[in-house]
KEFI-426034 format. One record per residue (C-alpha): residue number from 1; residue in one letter; x, z, y. Coordinates in Angstrom, 3 decimals, padded with zeros to 6 digits. Example, Ala and Ser with C-alpha at 12.3 -4.5 7.8 and 13.67 -1.06 7.14 Angstrom:
<nodes>
num = 1 | residu = a | X = 012.300 | Z = 007.800 | Y = -004.500 $
num = 2 | residu = s | X = 013.670 | Z = 007.140 | Y = -001.060 $
</nodes>
This chain:
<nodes>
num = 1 | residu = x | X = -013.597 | Z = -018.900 | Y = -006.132 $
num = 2 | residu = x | X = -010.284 | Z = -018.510 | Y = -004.550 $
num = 3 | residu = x | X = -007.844 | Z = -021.648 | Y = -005.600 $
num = 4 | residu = x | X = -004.717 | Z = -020.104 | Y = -007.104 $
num = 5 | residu = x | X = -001.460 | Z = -022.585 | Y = -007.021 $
num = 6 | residu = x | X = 001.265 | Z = -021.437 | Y = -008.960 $
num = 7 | residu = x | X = 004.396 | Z = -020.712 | Y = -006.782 $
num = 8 | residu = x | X = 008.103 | Z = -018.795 | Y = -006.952 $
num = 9 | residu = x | X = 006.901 | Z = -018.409 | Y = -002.551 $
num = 10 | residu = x | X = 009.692 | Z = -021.290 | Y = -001.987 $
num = 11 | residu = x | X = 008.172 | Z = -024.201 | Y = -003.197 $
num = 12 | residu = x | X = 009.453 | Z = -023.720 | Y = -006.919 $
num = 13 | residu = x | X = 008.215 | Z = -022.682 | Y = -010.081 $
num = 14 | residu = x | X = 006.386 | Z = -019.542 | Y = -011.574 $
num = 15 | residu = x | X = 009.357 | Z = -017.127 | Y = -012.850 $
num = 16 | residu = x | X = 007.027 | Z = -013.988 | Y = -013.347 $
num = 17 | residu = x | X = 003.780 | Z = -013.146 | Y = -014.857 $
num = 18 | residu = x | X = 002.303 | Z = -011.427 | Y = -011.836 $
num = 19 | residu = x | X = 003.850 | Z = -012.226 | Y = -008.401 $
num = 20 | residu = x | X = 003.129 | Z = -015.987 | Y = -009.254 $
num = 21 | residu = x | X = 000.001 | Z = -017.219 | Y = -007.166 $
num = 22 | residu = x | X = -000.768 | Z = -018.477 | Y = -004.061 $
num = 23 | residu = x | X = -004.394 | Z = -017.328 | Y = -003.072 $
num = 24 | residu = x | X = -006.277 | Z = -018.850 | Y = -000.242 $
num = 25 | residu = x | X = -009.958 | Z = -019.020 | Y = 000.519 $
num = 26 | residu = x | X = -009.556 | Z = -020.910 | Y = 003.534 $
num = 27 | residu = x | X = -009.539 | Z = -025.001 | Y = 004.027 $
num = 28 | residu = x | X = -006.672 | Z = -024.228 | Y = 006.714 $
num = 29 | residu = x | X = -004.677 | Z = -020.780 | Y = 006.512 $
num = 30 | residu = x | X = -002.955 | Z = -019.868 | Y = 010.008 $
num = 31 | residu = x | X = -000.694 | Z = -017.026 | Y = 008.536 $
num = 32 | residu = x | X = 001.324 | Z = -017.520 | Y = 005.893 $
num = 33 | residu = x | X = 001.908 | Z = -014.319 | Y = 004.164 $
num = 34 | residu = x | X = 004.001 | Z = -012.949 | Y = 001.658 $
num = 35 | residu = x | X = 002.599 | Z = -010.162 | Y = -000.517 $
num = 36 | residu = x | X = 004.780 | Z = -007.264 | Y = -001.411 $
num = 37 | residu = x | X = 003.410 | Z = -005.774 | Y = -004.581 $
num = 38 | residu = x | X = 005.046 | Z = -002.262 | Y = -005.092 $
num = 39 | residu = x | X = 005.904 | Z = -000.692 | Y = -008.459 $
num = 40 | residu = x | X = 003.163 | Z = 001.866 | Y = -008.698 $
num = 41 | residu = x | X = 000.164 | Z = -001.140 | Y = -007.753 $
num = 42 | residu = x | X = 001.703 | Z = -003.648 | Y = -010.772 $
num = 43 | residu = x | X = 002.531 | Z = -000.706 | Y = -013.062 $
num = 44 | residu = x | X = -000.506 | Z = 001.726 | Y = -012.491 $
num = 45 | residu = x | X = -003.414 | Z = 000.477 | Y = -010.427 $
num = 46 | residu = x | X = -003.655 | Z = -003.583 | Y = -010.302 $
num = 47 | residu = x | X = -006.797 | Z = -003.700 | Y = -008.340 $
num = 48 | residu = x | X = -005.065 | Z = -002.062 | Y = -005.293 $
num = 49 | residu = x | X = -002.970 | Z = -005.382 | Y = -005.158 $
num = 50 | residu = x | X = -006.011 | Z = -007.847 | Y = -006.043 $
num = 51 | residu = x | X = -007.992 | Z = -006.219 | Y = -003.213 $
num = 52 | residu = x | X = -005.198 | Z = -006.525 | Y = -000.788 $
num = 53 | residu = x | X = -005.265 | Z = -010.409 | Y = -001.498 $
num = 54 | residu = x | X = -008.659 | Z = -010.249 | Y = -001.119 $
num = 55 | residu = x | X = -008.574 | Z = -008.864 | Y = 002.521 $
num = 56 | residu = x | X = -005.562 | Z = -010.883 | Y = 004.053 $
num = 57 | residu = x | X = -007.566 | Z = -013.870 | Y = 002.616 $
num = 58 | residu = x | X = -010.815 | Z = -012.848 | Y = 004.934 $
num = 59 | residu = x | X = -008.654 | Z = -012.710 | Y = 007.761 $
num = 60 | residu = x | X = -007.093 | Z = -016.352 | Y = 007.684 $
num = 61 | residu = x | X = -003.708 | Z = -015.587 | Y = 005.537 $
num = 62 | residu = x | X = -002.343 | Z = -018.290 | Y = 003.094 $
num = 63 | residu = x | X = -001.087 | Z = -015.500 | Y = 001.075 $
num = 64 | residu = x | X = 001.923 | Z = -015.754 | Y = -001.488 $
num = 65 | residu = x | X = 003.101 | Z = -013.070 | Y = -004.112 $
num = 66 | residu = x | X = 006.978 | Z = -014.557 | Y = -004.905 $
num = 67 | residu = x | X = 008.250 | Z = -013.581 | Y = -008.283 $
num = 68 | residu = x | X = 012.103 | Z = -012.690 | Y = -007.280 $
num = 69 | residu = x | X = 010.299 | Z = -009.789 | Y = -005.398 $
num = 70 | residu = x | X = 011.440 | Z = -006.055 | Y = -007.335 $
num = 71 | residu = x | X = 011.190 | Z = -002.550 | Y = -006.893 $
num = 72 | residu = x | X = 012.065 | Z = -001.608 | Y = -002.406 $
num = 73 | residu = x | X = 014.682 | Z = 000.667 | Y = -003.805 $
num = 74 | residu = x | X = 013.461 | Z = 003.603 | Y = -002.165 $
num = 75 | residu = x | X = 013.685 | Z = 005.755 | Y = -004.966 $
num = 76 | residu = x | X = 017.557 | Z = 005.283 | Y = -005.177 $
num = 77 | residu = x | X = 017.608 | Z = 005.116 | Y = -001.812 $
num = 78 | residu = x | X = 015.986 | Z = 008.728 | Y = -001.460 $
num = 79 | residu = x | X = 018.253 | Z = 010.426 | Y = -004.589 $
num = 80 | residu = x | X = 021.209 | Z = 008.905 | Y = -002.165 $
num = 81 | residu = x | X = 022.252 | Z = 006.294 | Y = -004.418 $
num = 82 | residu = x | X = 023.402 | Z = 003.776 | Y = -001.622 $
num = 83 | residu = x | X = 025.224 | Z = 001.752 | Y = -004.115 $
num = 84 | residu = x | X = 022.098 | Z = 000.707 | Y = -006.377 $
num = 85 | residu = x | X = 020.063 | Z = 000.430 | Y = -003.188 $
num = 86 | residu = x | X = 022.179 | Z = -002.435 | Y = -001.359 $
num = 87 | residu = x | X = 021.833 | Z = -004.666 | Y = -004.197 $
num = 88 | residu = x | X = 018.209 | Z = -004.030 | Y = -004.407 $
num = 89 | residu = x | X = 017.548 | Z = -004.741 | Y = -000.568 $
num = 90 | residu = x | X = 019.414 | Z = -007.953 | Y = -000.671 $
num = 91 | residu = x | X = 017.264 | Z = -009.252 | Y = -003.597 $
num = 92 | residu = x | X = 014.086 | Z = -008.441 | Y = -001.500 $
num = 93 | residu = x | X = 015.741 | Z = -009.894 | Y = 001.981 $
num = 94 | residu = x | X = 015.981 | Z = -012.985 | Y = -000.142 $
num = 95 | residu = x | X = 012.870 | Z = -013.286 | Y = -001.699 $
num = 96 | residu = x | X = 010.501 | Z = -013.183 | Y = 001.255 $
num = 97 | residu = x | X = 012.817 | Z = -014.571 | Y = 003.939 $
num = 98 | residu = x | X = 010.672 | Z = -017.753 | Y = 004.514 $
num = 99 | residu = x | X = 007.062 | Z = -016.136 | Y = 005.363 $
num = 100 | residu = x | X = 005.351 | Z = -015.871 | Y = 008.511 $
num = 101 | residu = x | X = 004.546 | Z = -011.893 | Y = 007.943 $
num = 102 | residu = x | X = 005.148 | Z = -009.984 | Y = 004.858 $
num = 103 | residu = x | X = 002.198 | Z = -007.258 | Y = 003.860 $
num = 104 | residu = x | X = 002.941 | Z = -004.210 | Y = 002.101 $
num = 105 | residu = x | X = -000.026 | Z = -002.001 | Y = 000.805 $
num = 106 | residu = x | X = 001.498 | Z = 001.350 | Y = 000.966 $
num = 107 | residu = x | X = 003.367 | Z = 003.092 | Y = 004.234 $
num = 108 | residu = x | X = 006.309 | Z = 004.347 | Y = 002.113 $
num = 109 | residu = x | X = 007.294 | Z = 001.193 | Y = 001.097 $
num = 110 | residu = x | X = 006.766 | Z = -000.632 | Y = 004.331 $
num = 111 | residu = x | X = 008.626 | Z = 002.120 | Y = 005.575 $
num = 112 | residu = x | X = 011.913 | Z = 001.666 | Y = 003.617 $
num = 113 | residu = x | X = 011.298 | Z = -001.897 | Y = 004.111 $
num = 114 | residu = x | X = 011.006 | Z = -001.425 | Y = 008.674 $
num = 115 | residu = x | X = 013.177 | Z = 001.971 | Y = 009.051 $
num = 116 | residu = x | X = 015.813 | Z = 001.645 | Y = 006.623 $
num = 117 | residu = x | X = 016.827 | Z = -001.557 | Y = 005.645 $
num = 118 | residu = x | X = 018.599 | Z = -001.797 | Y = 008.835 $
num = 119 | residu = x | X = 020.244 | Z = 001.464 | Y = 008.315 $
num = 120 | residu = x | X = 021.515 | Z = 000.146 | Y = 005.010 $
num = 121 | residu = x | X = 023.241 | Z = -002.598 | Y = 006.675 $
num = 122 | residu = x | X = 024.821 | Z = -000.866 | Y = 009.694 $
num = 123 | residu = x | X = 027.975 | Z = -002.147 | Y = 008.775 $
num = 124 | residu = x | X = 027.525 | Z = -005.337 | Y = 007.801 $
num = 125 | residu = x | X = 026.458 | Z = -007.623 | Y = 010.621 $
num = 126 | residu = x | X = 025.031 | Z = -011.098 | Y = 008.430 $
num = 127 | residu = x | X = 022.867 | Z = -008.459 | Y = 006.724 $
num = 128 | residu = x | X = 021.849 | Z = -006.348 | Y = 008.842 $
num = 129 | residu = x | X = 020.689 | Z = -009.364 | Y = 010.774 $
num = 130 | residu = x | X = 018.706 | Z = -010.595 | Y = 007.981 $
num = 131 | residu = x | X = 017.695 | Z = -007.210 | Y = 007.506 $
num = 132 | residu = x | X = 016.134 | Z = -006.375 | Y = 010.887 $
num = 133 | residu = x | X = 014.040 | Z = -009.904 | Y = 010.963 $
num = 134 | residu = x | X = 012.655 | Z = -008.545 | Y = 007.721 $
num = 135 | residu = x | X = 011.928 | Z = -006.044 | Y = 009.341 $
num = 136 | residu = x | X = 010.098 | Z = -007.098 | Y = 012.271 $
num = 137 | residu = x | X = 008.114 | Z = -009.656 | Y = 009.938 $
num = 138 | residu = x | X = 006.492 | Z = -006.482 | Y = 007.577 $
num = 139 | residu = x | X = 003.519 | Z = -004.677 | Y = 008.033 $
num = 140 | residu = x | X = 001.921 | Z = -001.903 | Y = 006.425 $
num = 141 | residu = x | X = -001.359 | Z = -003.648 | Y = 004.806 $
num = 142 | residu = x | X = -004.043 | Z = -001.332 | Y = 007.599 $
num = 143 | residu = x | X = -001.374 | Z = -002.106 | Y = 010.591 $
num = 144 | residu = x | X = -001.930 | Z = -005.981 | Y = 009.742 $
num = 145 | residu = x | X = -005.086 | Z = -006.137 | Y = 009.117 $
num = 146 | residu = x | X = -006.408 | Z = -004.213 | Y = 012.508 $
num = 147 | residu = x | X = -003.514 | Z = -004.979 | Y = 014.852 $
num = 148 | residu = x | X = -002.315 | Z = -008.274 | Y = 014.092 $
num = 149 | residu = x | X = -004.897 | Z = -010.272 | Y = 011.997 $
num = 150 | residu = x | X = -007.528 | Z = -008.664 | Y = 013.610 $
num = 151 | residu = x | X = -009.855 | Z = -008.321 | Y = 010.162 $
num = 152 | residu = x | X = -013.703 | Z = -007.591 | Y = 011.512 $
num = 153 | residu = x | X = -015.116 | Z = -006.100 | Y = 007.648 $
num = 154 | residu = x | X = -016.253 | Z = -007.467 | Y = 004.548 $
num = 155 | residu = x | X = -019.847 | Z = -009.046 | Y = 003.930 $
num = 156 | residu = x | X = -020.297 | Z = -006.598 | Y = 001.406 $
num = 157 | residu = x | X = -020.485 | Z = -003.203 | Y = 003.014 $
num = 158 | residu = x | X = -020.100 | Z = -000.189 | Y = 000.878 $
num = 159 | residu = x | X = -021.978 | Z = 002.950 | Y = 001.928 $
num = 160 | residu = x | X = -021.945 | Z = 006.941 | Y = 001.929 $
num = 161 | residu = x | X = -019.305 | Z = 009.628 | Y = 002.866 $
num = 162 | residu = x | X = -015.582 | Z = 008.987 | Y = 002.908 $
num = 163 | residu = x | X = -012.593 | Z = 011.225 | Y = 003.631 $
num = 164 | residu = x | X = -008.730 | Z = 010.102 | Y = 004.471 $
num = 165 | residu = x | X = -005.379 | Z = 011.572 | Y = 003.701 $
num = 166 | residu = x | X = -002.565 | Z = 010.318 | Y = 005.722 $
num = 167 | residu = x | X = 000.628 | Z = 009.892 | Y = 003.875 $
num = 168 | residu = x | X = 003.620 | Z = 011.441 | Y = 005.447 $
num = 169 | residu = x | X = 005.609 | Z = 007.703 | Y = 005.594 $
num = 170 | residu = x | X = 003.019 | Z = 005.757 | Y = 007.131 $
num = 171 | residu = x | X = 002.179 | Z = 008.437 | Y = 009.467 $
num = 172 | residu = x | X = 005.950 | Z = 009.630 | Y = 010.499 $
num = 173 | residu = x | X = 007.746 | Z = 006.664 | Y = 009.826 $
num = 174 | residu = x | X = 005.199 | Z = 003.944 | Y = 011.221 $
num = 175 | residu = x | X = 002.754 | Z = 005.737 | Y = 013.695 $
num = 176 | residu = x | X = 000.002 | Z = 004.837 | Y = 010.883 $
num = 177 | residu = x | X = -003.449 | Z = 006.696 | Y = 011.983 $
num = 178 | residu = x | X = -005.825 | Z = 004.993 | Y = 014.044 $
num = 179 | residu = x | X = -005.636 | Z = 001.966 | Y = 012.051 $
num = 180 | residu = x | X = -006.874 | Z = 003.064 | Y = 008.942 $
num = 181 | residu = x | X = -010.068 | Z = 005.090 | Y = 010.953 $
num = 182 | residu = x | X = -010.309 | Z = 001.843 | Y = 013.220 $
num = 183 | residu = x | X = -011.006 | Z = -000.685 | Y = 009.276 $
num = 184 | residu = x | X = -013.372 | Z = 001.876 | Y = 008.347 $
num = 185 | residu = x | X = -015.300 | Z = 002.462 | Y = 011.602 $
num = 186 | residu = x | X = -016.127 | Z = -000.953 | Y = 011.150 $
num = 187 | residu = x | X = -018.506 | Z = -000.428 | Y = 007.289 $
num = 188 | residu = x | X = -021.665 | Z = 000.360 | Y = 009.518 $
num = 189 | residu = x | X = -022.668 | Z = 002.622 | Y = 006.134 $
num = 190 | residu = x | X = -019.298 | Z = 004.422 | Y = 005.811 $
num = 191 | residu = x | X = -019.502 | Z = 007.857 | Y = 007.433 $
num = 192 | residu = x | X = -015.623 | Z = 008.768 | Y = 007.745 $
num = 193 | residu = x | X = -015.639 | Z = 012.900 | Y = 007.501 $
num = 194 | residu = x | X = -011.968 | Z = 013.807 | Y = 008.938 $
num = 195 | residu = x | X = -010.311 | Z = 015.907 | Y = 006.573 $
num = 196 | residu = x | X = -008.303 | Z = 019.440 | Y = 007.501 $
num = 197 | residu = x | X = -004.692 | Z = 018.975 | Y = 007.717 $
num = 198 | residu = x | X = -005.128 | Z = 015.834 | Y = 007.094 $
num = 199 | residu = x | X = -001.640 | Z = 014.773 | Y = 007.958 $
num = 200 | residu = x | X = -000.260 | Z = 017.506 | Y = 005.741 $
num = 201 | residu = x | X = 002.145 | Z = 016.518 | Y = 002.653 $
num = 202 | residu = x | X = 000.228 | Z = 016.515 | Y = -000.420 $
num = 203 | residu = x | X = 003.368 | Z = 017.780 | Y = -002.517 $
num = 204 | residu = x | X = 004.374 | Z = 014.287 | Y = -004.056 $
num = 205 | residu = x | X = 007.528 | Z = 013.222 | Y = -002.335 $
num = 206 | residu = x | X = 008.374 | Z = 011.056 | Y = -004.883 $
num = 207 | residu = x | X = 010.766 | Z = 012.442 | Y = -006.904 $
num = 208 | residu = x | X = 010.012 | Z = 016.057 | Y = -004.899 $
num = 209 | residu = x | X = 006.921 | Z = 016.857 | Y = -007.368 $
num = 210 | residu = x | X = 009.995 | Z = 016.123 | Y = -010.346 $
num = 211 | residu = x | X = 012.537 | Z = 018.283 | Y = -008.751 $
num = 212 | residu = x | X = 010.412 | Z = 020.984 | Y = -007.461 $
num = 213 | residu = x | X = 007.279 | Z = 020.832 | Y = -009.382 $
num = 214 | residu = x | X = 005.762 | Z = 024.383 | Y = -008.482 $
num = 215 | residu = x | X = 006.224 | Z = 023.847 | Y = -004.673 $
num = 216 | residu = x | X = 004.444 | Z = 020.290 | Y = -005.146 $
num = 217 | residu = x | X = 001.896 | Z = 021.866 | Y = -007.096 $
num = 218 | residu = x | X = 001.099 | Z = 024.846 | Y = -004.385 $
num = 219 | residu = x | X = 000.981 | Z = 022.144 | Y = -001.956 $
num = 220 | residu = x | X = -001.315 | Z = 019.442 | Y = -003.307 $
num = 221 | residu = x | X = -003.647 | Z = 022.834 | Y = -004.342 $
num = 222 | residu = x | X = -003.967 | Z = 023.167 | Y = -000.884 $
num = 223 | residu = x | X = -004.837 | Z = 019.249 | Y = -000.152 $
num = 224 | residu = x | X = -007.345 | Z = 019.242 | Y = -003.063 $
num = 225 | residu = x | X = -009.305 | Z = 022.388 | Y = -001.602 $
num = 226 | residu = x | X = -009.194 | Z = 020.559 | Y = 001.528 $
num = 227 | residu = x | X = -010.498 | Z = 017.051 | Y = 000.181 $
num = 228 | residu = x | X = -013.823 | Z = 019.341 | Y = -001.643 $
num = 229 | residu = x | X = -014.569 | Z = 021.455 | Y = 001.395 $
num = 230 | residu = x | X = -015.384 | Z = 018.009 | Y = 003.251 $
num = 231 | residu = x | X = -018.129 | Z = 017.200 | Y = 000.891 $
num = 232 | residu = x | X = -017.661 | Z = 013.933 | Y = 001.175 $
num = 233 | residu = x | X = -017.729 | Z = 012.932 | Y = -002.624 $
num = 234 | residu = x | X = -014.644 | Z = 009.836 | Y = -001.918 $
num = 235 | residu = x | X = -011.354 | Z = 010.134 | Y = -000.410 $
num = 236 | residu = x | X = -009.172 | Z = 007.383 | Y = 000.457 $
num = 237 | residu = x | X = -005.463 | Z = 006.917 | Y = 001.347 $
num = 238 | residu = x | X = -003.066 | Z = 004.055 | Y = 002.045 $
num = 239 | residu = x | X = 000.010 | Z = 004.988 | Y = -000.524 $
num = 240 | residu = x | X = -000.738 | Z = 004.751 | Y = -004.082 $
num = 241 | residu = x | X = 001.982 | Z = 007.919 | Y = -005.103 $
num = 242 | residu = x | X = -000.424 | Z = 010.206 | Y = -002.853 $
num = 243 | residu = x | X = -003.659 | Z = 008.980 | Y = -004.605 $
num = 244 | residu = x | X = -001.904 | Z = 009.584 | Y = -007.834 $
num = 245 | residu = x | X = -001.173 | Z = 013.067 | Y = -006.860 $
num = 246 | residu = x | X = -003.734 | Z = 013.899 | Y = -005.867 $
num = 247 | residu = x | X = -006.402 | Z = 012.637 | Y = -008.210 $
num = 248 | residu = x | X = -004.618 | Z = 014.116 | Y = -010.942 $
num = 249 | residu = x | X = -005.014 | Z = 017.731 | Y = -009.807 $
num = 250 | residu = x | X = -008.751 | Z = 016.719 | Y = -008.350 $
num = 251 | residu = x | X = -008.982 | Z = 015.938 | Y = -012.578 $
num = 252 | residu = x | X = -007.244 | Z = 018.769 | Y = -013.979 $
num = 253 | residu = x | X = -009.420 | Z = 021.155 | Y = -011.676 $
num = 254 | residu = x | X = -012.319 | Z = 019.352 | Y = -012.858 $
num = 255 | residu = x | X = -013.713 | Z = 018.612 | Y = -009.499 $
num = 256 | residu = x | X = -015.395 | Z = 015.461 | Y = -009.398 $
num = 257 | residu = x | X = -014.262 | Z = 013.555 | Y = -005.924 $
num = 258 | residu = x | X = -013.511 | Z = 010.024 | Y = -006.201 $
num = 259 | residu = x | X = -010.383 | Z = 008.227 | Y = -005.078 $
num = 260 | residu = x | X = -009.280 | Z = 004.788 | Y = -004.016 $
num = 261 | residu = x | X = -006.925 | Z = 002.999 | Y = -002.523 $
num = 262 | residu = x | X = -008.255 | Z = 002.474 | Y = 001.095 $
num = 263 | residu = x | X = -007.951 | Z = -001.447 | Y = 000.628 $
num = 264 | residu = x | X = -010.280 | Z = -001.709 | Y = -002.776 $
num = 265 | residu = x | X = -013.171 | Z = 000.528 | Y = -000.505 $
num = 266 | residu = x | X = -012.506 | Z = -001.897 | Y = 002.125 $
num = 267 | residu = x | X = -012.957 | Z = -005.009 | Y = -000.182 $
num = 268 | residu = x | X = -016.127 | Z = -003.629 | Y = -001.778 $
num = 269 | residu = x | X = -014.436 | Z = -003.145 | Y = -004.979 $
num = 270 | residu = x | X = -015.959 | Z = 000.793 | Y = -004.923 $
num = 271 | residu = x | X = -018.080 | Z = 000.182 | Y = -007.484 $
num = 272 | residu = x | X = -014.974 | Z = 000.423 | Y = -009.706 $
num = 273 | residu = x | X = -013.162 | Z = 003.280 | Y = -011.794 $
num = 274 | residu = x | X = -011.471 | Z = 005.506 | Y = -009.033 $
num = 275 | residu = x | X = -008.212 | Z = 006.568 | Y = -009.698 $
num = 276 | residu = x | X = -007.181 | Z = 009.116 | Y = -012.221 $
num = 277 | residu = x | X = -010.300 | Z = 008.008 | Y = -013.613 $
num = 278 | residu = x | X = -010.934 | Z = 006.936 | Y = -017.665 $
num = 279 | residu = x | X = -008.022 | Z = 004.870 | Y = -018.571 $
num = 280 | residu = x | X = -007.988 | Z = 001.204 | Y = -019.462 $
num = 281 | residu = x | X = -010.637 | Z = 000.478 | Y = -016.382 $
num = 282 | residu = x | X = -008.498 | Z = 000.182 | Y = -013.991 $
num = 283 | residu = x | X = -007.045 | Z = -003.598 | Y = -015.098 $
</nodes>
């Protein structure tokens, strides 16, 4: 069992019901890590976050989850709402300026986090100094995990045919592709089948699939009919708002392909609900 000390991630005490606990396996950690949660892993899909811990924890992190973390902002950020967003990014700046590397299971938020943080603060030179060693402390959880922790797999391999959609953040914002391919290449049972357009938009966009809902829906039509012809009867992905789109439509067509977050398949935690799957399972 993992020992859990409770933590604020500066010493202090718990302020939060989640984002409270400091996880470590290890007698001697070598990376201490802060954990960025995201909204959509604490609101909608928990386990994405629990299996995160569970991999930066195999590969040597000491890894805390600080409570004054919120929401990246990027959704104000993206409806242009500069005003709401500065406040937000400060409050984030603050609350994981003392960690070695900060982890960030999805490539949209890492993204926001990397690319435009520094924007924000163009004109403000104390914050946009703060803002780019953020910045060049946060990782994208697959980026970590192959190219600077250097994770070698799980003991507990899961098996059978798996398929990959690349999210349009992680891939165009933060060169995310090999890494991903490079985790999985590493389950001796996993047979990774590459999917067709692979690195095409699957229609959510955030608050795109709100805004123009029949586009999104002729375009993540076209991802699920990719995702079947495959075969392979699991796909994975690295942002949660992808998996969420396109699960859904995978359930409203009634096709039957699982879906995970690529960090609970690479944790062993398969054997789980998939996404858009029965409700109340997914705790």
């Amino acid at each position: 069992m993992p020992r859990v000390v409770e933590s604020d991630g500066r010493g202090g005490p718990p302020k939060g019901p989640w984002p409270v606990a400091v996880f470590s396996n290890l007698p001697e950690p070598t990376l201490r890590t802060g954990f960025f949660v995201t909204c959509l892993v604490d609101l909608m899909r928990p386990s994405v976050g629990f299996a995160a811990v569970d991999l930066l924890e195999d590969a040597g992190c000491d890894v805390h989850v600080p409570s004054a973390q919120t929401c990246c902002g990027q959704p104000a950020f993206n409806s242009g709402d500069v005003a709401s967003t500065l406040p937000i990014a400060r409050q984030v700046i603050e609350a994981f300026a003392d960690y070695d590397y900060v982890v960030v299971p999805s490539g949209s938020c890492a993204g926001m986090i990397r690319t435009h943080y520094p924007e924000l603060f163009e004109n403000d030179f104390s914050w946009r100094r703060r803002a780019l060693d953020l910045a060049d402390r946060t990782y994208e959880l697959t980026t970590f995990l192959a190219d600077v922790a250097h994770w070698t797999g799980p003991d507990a391999t899961p098996s059978g045919k798996v398929t990959y959609h690349d999210s349009c953040s992680g891939l165009r914002e933060l060169g995310i592709r090999e890494q991903p391919r490079k985790l999985l290449a590493q389950l001796e049972n996993v047979e990774l089948v590459e999917l067709p357009d692979a690195n095409v938009c699957c229609g959510f966009g955030g608050t795109f699939c709100v805004k123009y809902d029949d586009i999104s829906t002729r375009m993540v039509d076209e991802k699920v009919g990719n995702v079947v012809a495959t075969g392979a009867p699991v796909l994975l992905g690295g942002d949660l708002g992808c998996l969420l789109n396109i699960a859904g439509r995978l359930r409203r067509r009634g096709d039957t392909t699982r879906v995970y977050h690529v960090a609970e398949w690479l944790a062993g935690r398969q054997a789980r609900p998939g996404i858009g799957e029965p409700a109340g399972e997914d705790s």
